[in-house]
N, C-alpha and C positions, 0 to 999 in steps of 0.2 A: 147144592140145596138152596131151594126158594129162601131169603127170608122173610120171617113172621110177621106179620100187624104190629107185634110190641117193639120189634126190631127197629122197623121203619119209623114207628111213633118216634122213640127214642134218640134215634139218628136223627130224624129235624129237628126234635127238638134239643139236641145239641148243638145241630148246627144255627138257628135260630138263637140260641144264646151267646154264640161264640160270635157272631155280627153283629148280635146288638154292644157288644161291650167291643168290637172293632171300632163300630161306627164311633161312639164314645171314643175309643181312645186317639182314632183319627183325626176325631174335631179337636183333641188337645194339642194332637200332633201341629195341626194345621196351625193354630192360636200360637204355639211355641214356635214354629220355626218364621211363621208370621212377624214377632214381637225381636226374634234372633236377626231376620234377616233388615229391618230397621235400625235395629242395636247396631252391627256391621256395617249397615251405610251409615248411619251418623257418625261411629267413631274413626268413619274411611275419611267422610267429611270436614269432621274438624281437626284430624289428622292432616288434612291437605292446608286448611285456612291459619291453623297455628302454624304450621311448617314454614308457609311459604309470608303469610304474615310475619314474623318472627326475622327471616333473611332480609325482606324488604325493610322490615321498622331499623334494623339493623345497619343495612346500608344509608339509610337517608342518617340516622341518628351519626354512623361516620362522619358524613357529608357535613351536620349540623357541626359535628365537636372539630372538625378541621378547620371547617371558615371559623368559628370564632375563636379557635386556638391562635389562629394565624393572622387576625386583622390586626393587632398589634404590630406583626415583622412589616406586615404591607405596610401599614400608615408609616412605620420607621423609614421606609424607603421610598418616597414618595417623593425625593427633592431630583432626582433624574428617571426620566424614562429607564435607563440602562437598570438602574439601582429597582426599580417595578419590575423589569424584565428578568432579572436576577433571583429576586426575593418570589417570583412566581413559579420560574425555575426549579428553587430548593424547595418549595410545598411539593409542586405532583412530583420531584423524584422521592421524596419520603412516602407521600403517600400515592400507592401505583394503584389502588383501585378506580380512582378519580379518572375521569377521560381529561378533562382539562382543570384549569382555574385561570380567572383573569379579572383585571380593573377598569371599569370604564368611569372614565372623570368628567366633566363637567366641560361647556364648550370652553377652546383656546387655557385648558390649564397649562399646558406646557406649550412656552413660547416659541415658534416656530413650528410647531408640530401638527399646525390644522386646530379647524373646530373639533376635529373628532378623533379622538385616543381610548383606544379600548389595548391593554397588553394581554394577549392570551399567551398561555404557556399549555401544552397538549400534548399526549403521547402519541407516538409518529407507528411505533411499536414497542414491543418486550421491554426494549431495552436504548431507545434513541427519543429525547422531549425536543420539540421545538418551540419557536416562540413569534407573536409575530405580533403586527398594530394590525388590528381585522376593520378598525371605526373607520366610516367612509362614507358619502352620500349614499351611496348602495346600502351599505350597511350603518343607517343612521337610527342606532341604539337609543338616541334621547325619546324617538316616540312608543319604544318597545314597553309593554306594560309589564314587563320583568323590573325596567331600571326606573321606571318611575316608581312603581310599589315597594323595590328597594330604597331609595331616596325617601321615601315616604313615613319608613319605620325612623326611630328615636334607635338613639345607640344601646338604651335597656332591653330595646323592644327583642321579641325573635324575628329572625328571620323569615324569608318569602319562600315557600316553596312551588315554583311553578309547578303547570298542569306539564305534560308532557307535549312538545313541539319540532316538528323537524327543521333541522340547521345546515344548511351545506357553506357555511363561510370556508371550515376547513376541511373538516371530515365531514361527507356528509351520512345524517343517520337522525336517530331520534335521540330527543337529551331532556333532563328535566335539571331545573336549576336552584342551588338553595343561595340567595341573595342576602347581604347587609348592607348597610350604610359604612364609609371610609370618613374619617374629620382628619384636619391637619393639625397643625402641631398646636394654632389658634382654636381648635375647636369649630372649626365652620366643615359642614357637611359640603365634599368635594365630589364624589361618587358615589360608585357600586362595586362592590366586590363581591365573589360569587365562588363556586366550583361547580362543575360537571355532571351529571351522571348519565348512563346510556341505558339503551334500553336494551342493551345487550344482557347486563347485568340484570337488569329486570326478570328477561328470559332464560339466563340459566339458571336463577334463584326460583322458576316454574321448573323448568324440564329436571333439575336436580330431586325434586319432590314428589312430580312425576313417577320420575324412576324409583326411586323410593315404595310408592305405592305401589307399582305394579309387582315390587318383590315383595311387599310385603303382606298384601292383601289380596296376591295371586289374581290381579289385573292383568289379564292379555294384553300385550305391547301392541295390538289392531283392534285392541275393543273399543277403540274411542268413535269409530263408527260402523256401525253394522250392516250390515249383507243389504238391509230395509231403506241403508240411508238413513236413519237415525244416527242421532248423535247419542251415543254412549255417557261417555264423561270430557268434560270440558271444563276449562279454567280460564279465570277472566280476571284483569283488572280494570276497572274504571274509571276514569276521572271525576272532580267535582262535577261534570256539566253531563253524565253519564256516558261518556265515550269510552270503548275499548280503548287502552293504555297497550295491553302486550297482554299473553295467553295463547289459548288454544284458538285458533280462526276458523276452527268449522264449524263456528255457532254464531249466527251474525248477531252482532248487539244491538242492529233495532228489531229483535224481537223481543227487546229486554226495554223498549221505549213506550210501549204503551201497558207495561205489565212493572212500572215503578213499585209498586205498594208490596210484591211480593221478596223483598232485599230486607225486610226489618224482621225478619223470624227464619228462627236455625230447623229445615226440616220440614218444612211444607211444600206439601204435594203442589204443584201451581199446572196451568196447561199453555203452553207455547205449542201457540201453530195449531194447537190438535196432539201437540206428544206431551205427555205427565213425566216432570221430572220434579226430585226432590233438591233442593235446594239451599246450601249451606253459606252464609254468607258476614263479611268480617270489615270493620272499619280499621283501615290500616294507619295506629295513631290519629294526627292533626292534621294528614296530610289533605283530608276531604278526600282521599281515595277508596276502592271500595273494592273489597277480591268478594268472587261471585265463584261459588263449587258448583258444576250442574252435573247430578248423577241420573241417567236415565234409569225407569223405574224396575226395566227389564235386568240392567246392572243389579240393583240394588238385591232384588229376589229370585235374582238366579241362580245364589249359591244355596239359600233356600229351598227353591222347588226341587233342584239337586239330592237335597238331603231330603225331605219328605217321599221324594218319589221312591229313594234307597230304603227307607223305612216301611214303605207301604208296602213294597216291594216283598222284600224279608217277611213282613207282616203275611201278605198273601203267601207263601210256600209254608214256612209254616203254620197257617190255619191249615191246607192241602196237605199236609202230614199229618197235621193232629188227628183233622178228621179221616183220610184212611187208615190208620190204627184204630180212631175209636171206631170206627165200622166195622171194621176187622172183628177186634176182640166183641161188641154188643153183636154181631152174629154166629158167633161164638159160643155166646151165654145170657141167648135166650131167656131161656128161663130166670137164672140167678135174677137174671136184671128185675124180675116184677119186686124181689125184697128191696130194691134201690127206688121202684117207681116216685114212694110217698115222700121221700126225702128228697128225690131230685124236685120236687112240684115244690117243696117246702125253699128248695135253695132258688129253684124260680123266682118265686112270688119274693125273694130280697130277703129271705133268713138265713141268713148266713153264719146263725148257728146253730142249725139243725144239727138235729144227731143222725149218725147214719152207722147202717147195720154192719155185725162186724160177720167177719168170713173166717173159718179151719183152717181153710187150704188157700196158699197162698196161690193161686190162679189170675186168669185176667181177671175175674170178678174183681178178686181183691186190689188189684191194680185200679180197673176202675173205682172202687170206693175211695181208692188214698186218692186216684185223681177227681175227685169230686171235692177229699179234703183240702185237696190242695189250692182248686179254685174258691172256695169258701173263702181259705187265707188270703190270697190275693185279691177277690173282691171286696172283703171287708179293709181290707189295709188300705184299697183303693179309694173306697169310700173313707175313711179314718181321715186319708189325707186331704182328700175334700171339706171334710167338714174344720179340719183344723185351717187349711187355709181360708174358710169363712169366716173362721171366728176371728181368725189375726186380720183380713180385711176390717171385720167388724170393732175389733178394736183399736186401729188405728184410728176409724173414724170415732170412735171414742172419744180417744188420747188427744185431738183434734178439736173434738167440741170443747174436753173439760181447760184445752189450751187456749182456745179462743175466750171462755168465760174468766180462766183466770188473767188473761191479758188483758177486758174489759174490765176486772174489778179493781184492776192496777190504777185507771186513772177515774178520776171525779166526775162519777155519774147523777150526782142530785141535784136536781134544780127545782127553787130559786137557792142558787150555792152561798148566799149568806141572805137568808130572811131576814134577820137580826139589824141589820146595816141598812141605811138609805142610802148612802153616797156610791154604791157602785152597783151593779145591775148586767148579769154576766150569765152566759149561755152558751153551751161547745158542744160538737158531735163530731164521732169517729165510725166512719161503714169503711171496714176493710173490704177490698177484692179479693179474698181468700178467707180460709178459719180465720187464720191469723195474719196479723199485718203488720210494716214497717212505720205506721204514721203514730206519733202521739201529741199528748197535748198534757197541761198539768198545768195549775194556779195554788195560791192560797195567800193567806192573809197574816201577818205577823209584824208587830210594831205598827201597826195601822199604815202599813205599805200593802200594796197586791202584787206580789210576783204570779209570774207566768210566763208559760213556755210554750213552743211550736214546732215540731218536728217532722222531719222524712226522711228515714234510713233507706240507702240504696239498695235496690234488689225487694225481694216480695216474699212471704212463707215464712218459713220457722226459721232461719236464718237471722233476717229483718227483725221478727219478734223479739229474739234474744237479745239483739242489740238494742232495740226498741225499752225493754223495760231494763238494761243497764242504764240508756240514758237519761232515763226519769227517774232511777234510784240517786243518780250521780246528781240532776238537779236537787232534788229536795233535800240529799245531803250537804251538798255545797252551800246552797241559797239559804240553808240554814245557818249559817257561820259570815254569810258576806251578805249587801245588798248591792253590790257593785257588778251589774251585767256582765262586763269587761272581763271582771275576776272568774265567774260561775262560768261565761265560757273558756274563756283559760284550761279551767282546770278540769272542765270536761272533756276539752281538747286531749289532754295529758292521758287522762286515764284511758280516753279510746285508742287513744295511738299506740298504748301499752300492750302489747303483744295483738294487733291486729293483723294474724296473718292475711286474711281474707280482703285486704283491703279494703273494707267497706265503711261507707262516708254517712254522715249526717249532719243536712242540711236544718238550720236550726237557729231561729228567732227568740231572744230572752230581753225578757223586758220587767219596770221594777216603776212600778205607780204612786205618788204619795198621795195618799187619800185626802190629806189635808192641806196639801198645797195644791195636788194638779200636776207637779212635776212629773213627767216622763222619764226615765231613761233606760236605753235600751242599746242592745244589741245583734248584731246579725251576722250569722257566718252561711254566709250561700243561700238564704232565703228566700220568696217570692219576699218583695216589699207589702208589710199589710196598709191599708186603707184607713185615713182619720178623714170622717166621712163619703166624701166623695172621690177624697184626693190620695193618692201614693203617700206615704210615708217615706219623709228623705232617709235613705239606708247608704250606708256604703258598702262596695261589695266586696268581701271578705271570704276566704274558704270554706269551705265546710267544713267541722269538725271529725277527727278523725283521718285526716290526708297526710299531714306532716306536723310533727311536734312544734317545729322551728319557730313558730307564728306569732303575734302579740295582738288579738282582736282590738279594734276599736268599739271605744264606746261613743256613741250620741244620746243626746237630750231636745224637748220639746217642753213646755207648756201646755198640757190639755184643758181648755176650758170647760166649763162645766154644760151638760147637756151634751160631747159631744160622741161619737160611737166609734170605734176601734175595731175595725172587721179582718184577722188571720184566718187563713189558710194553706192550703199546701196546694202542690201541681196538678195533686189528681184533678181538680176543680178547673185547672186553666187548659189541664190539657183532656180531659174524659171528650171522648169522643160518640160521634153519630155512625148512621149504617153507611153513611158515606165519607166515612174518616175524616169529617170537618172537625176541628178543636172546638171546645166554647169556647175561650180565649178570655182576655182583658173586655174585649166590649161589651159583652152581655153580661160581665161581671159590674160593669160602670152603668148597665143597664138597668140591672136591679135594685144597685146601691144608690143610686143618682132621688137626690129629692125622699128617700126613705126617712120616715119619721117615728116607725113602731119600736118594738124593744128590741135587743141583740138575739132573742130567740125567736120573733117575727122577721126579724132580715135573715135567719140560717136555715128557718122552715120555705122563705119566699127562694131563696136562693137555692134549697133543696128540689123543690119543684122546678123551678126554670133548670135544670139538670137533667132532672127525669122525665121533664117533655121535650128537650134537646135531643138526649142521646135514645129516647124511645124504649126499642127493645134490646139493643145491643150491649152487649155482656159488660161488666164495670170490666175495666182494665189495669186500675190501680188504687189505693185507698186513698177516701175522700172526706178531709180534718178540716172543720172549720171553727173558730173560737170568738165571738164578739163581746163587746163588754160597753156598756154606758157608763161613762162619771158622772155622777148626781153630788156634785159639792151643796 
């Protein structure tokens, strides 16, 4: 039997709605496995740079606590070669990670033995150390910039950790070396003492992480390059000077020479050669070295496309099911169908709580009306859940605003900040890079002194904030009880240290004015040094608060004469950059300050503008605090 005009009507226009809310759910699909397969490469990513960071920081930090565990036995043994060759001896048989360790002395130390005396002691194998004199015109270590840089430290100092260098005196291979200064029994600096490392170790502390990732993140053991010649994923160490150290070699490191600026952000797409890869990347401690993750983009959204395609997939057979049933049964029941006509047009147009007619007989009709009810249900929920994650977008950015406002009404926004007073003449502003930000500032007036303070908490966002308005509750608390800089940071120090699991630091400038003398005194823990007119303000440099309890800040003092101007700030200022990542720096800050003779809030509006025709259009980067003040005795 043909079917009808209503038949047909109602068949497109089933199928017409069952696409339009595919295509819908396909673009979700796409945005969801899009944001998944991201998520995936970033957590593959920093899965590989903590891994392999963490064995390396590891090994070197060995290397550090064995040479200065041990310069003590050396220096004990220093009155014979034999007693050096010995005491070298029992270091690497204890410690067998080590490829070597050894002493090079000073020319003609040991009488008879030459200008040049180097003792190395070195593992031969497993389980056999040898020891040998390597110093030699051939081997003339006094010009090596290993033993001079070592010579060069103080016995407080830390040690040298070279770049990586190939050595064939005994073994030959690649090594990196952590160096100290040797004194004798008088205290006069005789050598260098050192230990080993290879870059063997290097590269099983990569391939072990490696393998790692490929079980864990079901990385094919030959995905690292593909059919294309592409490079898949790749691992890299670099040295201070940008050179490959050890890693993967099928990705050559100068194409990482002319593309420097992309190593300071975790996860940007960057383009080598022509191929887009993402990019995960880790300062490995103090060493000035640098592990470089590069996941090719095909990696990153292949297990994505995987899953979307499996979905579409499913998705397409059953729409192809749906719809041959519902064809089936609406040619079927023709007619019943004109009592659903008005209802279906109602659920159309987006009502999805029309009422729809009820049926005697449980037939397809009836079938079809529950299946109408039932996409009612599911459309409206679908929508439901739309609109609720609108409104929790929309209330985050809310919760955002009312947090930036009440972050700003934390510190002292009114100026002139003492109308009342002629002797001091003061003006500060805060633009955070975000709602909210990590920078503050804070002053006030008591006992006819002017305290005030300068702040930048590490890190940016809500984090920063809360630390941010701890450490301005903790000033006005403290500075209430003491006027002694020394002591307010003290005891700021205390209380941040006080359960910081987060490790996060605040650098922070506290100073205490007397109105009626002139007297200065202040204090700095990790500071930019601020400006007494033109010139730096002598600081010493001190930690930032927040790193270790252990500490006893200094305090300094000055004399401020009268008329002169006081200009703090924070980094954002030195370091806010242009479209082409030049810093302002120090001299366009001497620039503006140089010869200024208007008020403290005419040098931070002058100073404001030379920023924002510096950096132009490019995005602020970090929050930008600046505070000046005139003594008017």
């Amino acid at each position: 039997m043909k079917k009808s005009k209503l038949s047909r009507r109602i068949t497109w226009r089933v199928i017409g709605i069952m696409l339009f809310f595919n295509l819908l759910i396909g673009g979700a699909i796409a945005v969801f496995v899009s944001f998944m397969s991201l998520g995936n490469g970033s957590v593959r990513g920093q899965y590989v740079t903590d891994g392999i960071a963490s064995n390396v920081e590891t090994m070197l930090q060995m290397a550090k606590t064995v040479t200065y565990n041990n310069r003590t036995v050396v220096e004990a043994n220093m009155d014979s070669p034999e007693h050096v060759f010995g005491a070298l001896e029992q270091i690497i048989k204890i410690n067998k990670r080590l490829s070597g360790c050894f002493v090079a002395f000073e020319p003609d130390y040991f009488k008879g033995q030459g200008r040049w005396f180097e003792a190395y002691a070195y593992h031969t194998d497993s389980t056999h150390i040898d020891c040998r004199q390597i110093g030699s015109p051939q081997h003339d270590y006094f010009n090596g910039a290993w033993y001079q840089r070592g010579l060069s430290l103080a016995r407080s100092d830390d040690g040298y950790l070279t770049d990586l260098y190939y050595d064939d005196t005994v073994n030959s291979g690649m090594f990196c070396s952590y160096v100290v200064p040797v004194f004798d029994r008088q205290g006069r600096k005789v050598g260098v003492y050192g230990v080993d490392l290879s870059l063997e170790m290097l590269s099983i502390a990569i391939d072990e992480t490696m393998s790692n990732v490929r079980k864990e993140f079901m990385v094919d053991a030959q995905s690292d390059i593909g059919d294309d010649g592409d490079i898949y994923f790749s691992i890299q160490i670099l040295d201070s000077k940008g050179n490959r150290i050890t890693g993967s070699d099928s990705l050559d490191v100068s194409m990482l020479k002319g593309e420097q600026e992309i190593v300071d952000r975790e996860l940007d797409m960057k383009d080598l050669k022509g191929t887009p890869y993402y990019i995960n990347v880790k300062q490995l401690g103090a060493t000035g070295w640098t592990l470089v993750v590069f996941q090719h983009r095909d990696l990153v959204y292949t297990w994505g496309i995987v899953l979307a395609i499996i979905i579409l997939f499913c998705m397409c057979i059953g729409c192809l099911v749906i719809f041959f049933f519902t064809s089936r049964s609406i040619h079927r029941a023709t007619r019943p169908l004109s009592f659903l006509s008005e209802s279906a047009q109602e659920v159309a147009k987006g009502n999805f709580d029309a009422s729809l007619p009820t049926f005697k007989h449980n037939d397809e009709v009836a079938q079809l009306r529950d299946s109408f009810g039932t996409m009612q249900q599911s459309l409206k929920q679908y929508v439901e859940e739309q609109k609720a994650a609108t409104a929790a977008r929309a209330s985050l950015e809310s919760e955002l605003n009312v947090a930036h406002d009440i972050q700003m009404s934390m510190l002292p926004k009114t100026f002139p900040a003492f109308p009342n007073r002629k002797d001091i003449e003061l003006y500060a502003s805060l633009t955070p890079a975000k709602a909210v930000g990590g920078d503050l500032y804070d002053f006030f007036i008591y006992n006819d002194k002017l305290f005030f303070c300068i702040g930048d908490v590490s890190g940016k966002g809500v984090p920063a904030s809360l630390v941010m308005a701890v450490s301005r509750t903790l000033f006005r608390n403290i500075a209430a009880h003491t006027d002694k800089p020394s002591h307010i940071v003290d005891t700021m120090n205390a209380n941040i240290c006080e359960g910081n699991d987060n490790c996060m630091f605040v650098t922070l400038f506290v100073g205490v004015l007397d109105l009626a003398t002139g007297q200065l005194r202040y204090c700095n823990a990790g500071h930019d040094a601020p400006y007494v007119e033109a010139t730096l303000l002598p600081c010493q440099s001190n930690l930032p608060i927040g790193v270790t309890p252990d500490i006893e800040y200094a305090e300094q003092e000055m004399t401020i004469a009268p008329d002169m101007i006081l200009f703090l700030y924070t980094d954002g200022l030195t370091e806010a950059e242009n479209g082409g990542r030049e810093l302002f720096g120090m001299q366009r800050i001497d620039e503006v300050i140089e010869g200024f003779k208007g008020s403290p809030q005419e040098l931070i509006e002058a100073m404001t503008a030379a920023v924002h025709k510096f950096v132009g259009d490019t995005e602020q980067s970090d929050d930008l605090t600046m505070l000046a003040f005139r003594y008017k005795k």
